[in-house]
C-alpha positions as CSV (number, residue, x, y, z in Angstrom):
1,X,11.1,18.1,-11.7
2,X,10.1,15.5,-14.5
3,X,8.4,12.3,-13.4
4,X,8.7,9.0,-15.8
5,X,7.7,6.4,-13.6
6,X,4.9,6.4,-10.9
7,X,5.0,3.9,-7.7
8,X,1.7,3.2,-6.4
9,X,1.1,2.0,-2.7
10,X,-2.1,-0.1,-2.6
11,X,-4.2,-0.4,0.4
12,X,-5.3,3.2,1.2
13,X,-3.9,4.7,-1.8
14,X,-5.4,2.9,-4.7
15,X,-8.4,1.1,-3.2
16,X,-10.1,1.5,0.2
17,X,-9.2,-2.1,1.5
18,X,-9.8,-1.0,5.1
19,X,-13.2,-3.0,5.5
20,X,-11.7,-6.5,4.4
21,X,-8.6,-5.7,6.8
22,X,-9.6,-5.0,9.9
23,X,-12.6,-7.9,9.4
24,X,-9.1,-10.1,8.7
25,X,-7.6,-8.7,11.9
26,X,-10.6,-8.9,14.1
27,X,-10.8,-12.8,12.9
28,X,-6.9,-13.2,13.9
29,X,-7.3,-11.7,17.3
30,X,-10.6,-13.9,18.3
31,X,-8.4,-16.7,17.9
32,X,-6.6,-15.0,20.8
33,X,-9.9,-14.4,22.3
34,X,-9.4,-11.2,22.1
35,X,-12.1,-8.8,21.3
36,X,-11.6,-4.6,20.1
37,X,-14.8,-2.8,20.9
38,X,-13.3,0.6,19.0
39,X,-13.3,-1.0,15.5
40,X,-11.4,2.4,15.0
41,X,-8.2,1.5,16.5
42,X,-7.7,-1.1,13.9
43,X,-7.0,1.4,11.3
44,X,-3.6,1.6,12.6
45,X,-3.1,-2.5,10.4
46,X,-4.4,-0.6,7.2
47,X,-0.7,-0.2,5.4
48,X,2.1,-1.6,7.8
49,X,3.3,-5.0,7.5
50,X,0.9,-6.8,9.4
51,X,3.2,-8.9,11.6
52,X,5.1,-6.0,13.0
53,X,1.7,-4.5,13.2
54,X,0.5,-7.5,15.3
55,X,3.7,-7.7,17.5
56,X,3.4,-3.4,18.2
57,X,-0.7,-3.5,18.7
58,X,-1.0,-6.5,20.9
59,X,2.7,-7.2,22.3
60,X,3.0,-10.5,20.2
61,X,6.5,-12.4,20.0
62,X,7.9,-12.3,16.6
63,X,6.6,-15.7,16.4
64,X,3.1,-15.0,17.7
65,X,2.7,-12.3,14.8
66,X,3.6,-14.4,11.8
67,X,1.1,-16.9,13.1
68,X,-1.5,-14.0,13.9
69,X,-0.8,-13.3,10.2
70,X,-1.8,-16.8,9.1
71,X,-5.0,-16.6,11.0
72,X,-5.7,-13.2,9.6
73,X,-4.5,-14.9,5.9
74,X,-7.5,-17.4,6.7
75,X,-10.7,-15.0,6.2
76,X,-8.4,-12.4,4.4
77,X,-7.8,-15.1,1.2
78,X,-11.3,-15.6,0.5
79,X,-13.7,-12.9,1.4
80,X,-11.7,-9.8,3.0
81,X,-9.7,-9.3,-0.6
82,X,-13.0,-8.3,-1.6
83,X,-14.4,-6.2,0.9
84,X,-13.0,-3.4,-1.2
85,X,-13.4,-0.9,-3.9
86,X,-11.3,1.3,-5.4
87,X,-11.4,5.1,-4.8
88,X,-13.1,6.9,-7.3
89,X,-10.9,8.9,-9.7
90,X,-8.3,6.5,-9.3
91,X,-9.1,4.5,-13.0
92,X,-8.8,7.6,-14.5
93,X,-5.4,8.6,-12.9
94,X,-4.2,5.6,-14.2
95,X,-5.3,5.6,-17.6
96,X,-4.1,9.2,-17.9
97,X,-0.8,8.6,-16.7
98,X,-0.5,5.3,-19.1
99,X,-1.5,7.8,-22.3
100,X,0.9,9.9,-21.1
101,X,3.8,7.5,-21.8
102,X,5.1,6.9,-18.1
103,X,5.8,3.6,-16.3
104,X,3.4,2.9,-13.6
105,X,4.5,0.5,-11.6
106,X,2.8,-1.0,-7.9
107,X,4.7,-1.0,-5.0
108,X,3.0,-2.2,-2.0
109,X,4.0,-4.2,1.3
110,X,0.7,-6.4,0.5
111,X,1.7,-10.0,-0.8
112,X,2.0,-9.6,-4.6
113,X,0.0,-12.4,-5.3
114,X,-2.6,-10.4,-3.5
115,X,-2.1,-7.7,-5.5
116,X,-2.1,-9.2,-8.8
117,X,-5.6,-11.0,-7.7
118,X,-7.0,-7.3,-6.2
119,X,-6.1,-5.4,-9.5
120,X,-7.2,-7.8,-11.8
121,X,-10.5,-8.2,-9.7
122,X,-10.8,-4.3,-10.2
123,X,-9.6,-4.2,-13.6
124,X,-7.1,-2.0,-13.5
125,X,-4.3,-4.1,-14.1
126,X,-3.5,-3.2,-17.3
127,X,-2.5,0.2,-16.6
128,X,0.4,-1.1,-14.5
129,X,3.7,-2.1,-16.1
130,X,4.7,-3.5,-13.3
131,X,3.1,-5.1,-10.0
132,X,5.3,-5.9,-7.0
133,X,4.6,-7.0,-3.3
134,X,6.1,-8.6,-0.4
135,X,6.2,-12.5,-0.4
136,X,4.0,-15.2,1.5
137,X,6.5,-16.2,3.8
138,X,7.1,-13.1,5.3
139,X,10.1,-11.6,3.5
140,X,10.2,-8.1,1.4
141,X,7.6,-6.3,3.6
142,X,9.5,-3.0,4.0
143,X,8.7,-0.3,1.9
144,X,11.9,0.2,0.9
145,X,12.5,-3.3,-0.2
146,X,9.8,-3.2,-2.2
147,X,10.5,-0.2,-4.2
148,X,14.1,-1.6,-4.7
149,X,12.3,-5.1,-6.4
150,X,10.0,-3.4,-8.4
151,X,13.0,-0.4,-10.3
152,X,14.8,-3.5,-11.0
153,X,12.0,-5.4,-12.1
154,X,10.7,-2.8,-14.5
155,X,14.1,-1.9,-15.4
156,X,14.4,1.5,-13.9
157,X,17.2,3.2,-13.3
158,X,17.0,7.2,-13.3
159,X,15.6,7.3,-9.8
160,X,15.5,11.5,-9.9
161,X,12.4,10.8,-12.2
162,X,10.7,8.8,-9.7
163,X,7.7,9.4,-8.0
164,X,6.0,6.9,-4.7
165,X,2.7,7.8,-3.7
166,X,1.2,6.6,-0.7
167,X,-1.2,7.1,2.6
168,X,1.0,6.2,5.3
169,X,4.4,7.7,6.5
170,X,5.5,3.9,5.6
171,X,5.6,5.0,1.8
172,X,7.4,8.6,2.7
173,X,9.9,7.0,4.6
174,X,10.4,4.2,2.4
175,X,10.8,6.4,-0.5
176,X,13.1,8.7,1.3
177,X,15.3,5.9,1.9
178,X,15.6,4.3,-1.9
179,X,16.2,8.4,-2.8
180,X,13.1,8.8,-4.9
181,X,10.7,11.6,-4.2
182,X,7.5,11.1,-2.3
183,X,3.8,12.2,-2.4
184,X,1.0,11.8,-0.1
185,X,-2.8,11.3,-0.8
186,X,-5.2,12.8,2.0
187,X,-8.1,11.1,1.2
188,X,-6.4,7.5,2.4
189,X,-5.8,6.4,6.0
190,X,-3.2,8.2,6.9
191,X,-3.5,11.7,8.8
192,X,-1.8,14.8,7.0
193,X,0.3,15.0,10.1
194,X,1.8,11.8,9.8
195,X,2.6,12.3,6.3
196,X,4.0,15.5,6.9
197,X,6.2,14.3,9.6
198,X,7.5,11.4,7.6
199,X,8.9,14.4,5.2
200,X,6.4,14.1,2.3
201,X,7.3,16.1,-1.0
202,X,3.9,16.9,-2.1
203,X,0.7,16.1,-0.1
204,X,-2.7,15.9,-2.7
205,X,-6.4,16.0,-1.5
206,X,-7.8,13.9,-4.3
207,X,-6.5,11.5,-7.1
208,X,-6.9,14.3,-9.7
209,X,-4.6,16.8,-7.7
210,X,-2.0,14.3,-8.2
211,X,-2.5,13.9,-12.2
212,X,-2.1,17.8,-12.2
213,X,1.2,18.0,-10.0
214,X,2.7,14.6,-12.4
215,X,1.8,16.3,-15.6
């Protein structure tokens, strides 16, 4: 199988953004006054679009998660972006890939303005070609969607030389359904039981398995 053009999921994949969500989520639910004492079951928001997220972990309305989102959007905006860092190995996956001549491209379910402001923060911007999210008001959150925006946005159209890595069975399944292949990184928040269920091509321990499996 030849890969040409790498997707990248975001949180859990290409940065550990799991402190500056769940602080974003625990500020949300207070205004609920509702408080988690296992700060562990709050993982479960690191990946997923968070409204669903909201309406499946507390039993919101469709309604009462877009406005949980706002709330979260409130400390998330300003400080939890940053509570953040980028796995290690992961600057040098990029690079490599770039030198290598393929398209690397962001996919995640994260707002892309978000995005942009996260990988230009972490300087790692300029290895992508391309850098696509979901929008403010809600719309383009599924995986799926995403992937379609961003091979249209980059220009791609041979999607047997595509390649989505991601943590969460959201990115398998999402790739599964735009028919590109999929690969899973272990050392994100997802368990390698949920990525295996979800169908995963390949499943990698560290960023530098997955250089060796792409080139």
């Amino acid at each position: 199988m030849e890969i040409k053009t790498v997707l990248f999921d975001l949180d859990g994949t290409l940065t550990d953004s799991g402190p500056g969500i769940i602080a974003g989520v625990q500020y949300a639910l207070k205004k609920y006054g509702m408080e988690v004492d296992d700060i562990s079951s709050l993982r479960c928001f690191i990946g997923p679009p968070l409204k669903e997220q909201f309406m499946k972990f507390c039993g919101f309305s469709e309604e009462e998660g877009a406005r949980a989102v706002e709330h979260y959007r409130e400390y998330y905006r300003d400080r939890g972006i940053f509570e953040n860092e980028v796995y290690e190995g992961v600057p040098e996956l990029l690079r490599e890939l770039k030198d290598a001549g393929l398209t690397v491209i962001m996919a995640t379910s994260k707002p892309e303005t978000f995005a942009v402001t996260i990988a230009e923060h972490f300087e790692i911007s300029r290895y992508f070609d391309f850098i696509g999210g979901s929008l403010m008001d809600g719309r383009r959150t599924k995986k799926s969607e995403v992937i379609e925006y961003v091979l249209e946005g980059a220009g791609v159209t041979d999607r047997s030389t595509v390649l989505m890595i991601g943590d969460r069975d959201y990115d398998i399944l999402g790739a599964k359904e735009a028919r590109v292949h999929s690969m899973g990184v272990l050392y994100g928040y997802g368990p390698r039981e949920e990525l295996e269920a979800a169908g995963a091509d390949f499943l990698v321990e560290r960023p530098e398995d997955a250089l060796a499996y792409i080139l």
